[in-house]
N, C-alpha and C positions, 0 to 999 in steps of 0.2 A: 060606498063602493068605488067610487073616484078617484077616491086618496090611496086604495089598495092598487087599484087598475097604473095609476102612476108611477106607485113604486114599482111596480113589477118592470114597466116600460124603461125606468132609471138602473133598471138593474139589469135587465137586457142590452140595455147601452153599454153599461159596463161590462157585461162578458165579451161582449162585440171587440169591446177597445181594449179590454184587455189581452181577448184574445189576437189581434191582430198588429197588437204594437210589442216586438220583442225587443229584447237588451240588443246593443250594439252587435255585443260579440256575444254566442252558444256556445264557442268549442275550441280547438285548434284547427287551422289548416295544417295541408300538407310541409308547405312553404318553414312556417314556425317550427315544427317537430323535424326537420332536416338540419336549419339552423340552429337547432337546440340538441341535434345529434353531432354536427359541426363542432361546434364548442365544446361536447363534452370528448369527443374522440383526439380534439387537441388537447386539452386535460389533461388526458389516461397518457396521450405519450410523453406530455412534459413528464408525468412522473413516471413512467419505465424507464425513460431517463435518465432521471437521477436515482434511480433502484442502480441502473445500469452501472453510472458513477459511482454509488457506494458500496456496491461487491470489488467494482477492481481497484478503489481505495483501500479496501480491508484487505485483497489478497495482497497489495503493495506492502503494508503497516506489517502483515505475516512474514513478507522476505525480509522487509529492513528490522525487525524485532529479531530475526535468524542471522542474520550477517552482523549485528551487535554482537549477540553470543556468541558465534564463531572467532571475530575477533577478541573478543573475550576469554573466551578458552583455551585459544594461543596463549596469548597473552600471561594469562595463570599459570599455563606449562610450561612455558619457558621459564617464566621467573620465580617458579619453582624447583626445577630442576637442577641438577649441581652436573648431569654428566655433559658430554658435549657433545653428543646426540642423544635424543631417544624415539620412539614409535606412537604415532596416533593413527589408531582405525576406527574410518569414519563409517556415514551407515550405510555404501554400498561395500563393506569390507576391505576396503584398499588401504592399504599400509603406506603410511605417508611419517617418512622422515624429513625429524625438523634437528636443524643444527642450531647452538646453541654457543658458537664461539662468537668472538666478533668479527661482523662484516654484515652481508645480507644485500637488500633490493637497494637502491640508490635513494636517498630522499630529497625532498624537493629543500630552497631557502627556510620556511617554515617549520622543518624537521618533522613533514610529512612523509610517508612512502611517495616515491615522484612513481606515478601510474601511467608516463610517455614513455617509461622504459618499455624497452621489449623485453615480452615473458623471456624470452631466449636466453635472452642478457643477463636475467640473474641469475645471483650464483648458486647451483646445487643446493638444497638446502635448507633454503630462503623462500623457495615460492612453491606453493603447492594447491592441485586443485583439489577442492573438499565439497564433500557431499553427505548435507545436512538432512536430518530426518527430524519432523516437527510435529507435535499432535496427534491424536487419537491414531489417523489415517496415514502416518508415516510419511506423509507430504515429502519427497524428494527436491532439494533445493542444493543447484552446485554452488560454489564459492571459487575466487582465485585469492587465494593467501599469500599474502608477504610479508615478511620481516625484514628487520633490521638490530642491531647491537649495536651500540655503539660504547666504547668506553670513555672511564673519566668524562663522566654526565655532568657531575657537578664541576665547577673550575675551584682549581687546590684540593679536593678532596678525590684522592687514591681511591682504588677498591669499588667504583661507583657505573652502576651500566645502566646508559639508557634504551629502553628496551620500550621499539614503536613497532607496530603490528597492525594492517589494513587487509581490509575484507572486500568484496565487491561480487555482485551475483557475475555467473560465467559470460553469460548473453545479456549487459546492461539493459540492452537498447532491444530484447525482440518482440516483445511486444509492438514499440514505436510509439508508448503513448507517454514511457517517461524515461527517465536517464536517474538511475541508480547511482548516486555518491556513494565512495569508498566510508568501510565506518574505518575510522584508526583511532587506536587506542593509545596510550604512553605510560608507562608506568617505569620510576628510577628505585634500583635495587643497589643493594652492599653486597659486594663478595665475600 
């Protein structure tokens, strides 16, 4: 009965010690789960963030993908054309004539349109504001068009026009978070 009487006593022991000696840590504090809501609520705005930066990237890539094709579609019409004006209606219905002799906006050394001209300054004809319609939702985007013709494109060869056409949203800068490059196109034609 001795040897039973003892174990019982060793194992009494052991509830004792085991019940009164706990792990370091039970749980979290308050402390932990503030610093661990810290960290994740800097997280969540780093990426709103950059959600933020990549909608007004995409609606940029939207204008400059439209101001391509605007100048592009000048560009087609004119040097297609044979008369020496004709009519483009854009998508809020405004009748926009484009001349088609030689002259137009001023161009820079490069045989860029030079865009320090003032609108004023060019001639009839040449510059016109255009108002693009884009996707499903008819997205509204203005443009400031100008051209230029220039003849005898090539040197020694007759009959030859070069024909530079640049685009640029109306309000470059209103956002204020980027500055919109003119797109200009070039294409040389035969008379």
């Amino acid at each position: 009965m001795e040897v039973s009487k003892a174990m019982r006593i060793i194992k009494t022991r052991q509830l004792r010690l085991s019940g009164t000696r706990r792990p370091a840590q039970s749980g979290t504090t308050i402390l932990e789960l503030l610093i661990a809501l810290t960290v994740m609520t800097v997280g969540m705005g780093g990426i709103l963030v950059l959600f933020t930066i990549a909608i007004s990237t995409n609606s940029r890539n939207k204008v400059d993908t439209q101001l391509v094709l605007a100048s592009q579609m000048f560009l087609e019409q004119i040097a297609t054309s044979s008369a020496s004006s004709f009519t483009i209606t854009d998508c809020a219905s405004n009748s926009i004539t484009v001349t088609t002799a030689t002259g137009g906006a001023a161009l820079d050394a490069n045989k860029k349109i030079d865009w320090t001209q003032a609108s004023g300054s060019v001639p009839s004809g040449y510059r016109q504001i255009y108002v693009s319609c884009a996707g499903a939702s008819n997205t509204q985007v203005t443009f400031e068009v100008r051209w230029n013709i220039t003849a005898s494109a090539v040197t020694g060869l007759t009959g030859t026009r070069l024909i530079t056409v640049s685009s640029r949203p109306k309000n470059a800068t209103a956002n204020g978070l980027y500055i919109a490059f003119p797109a200009t196109l070039h294409t040389i034609i035969s008379n």
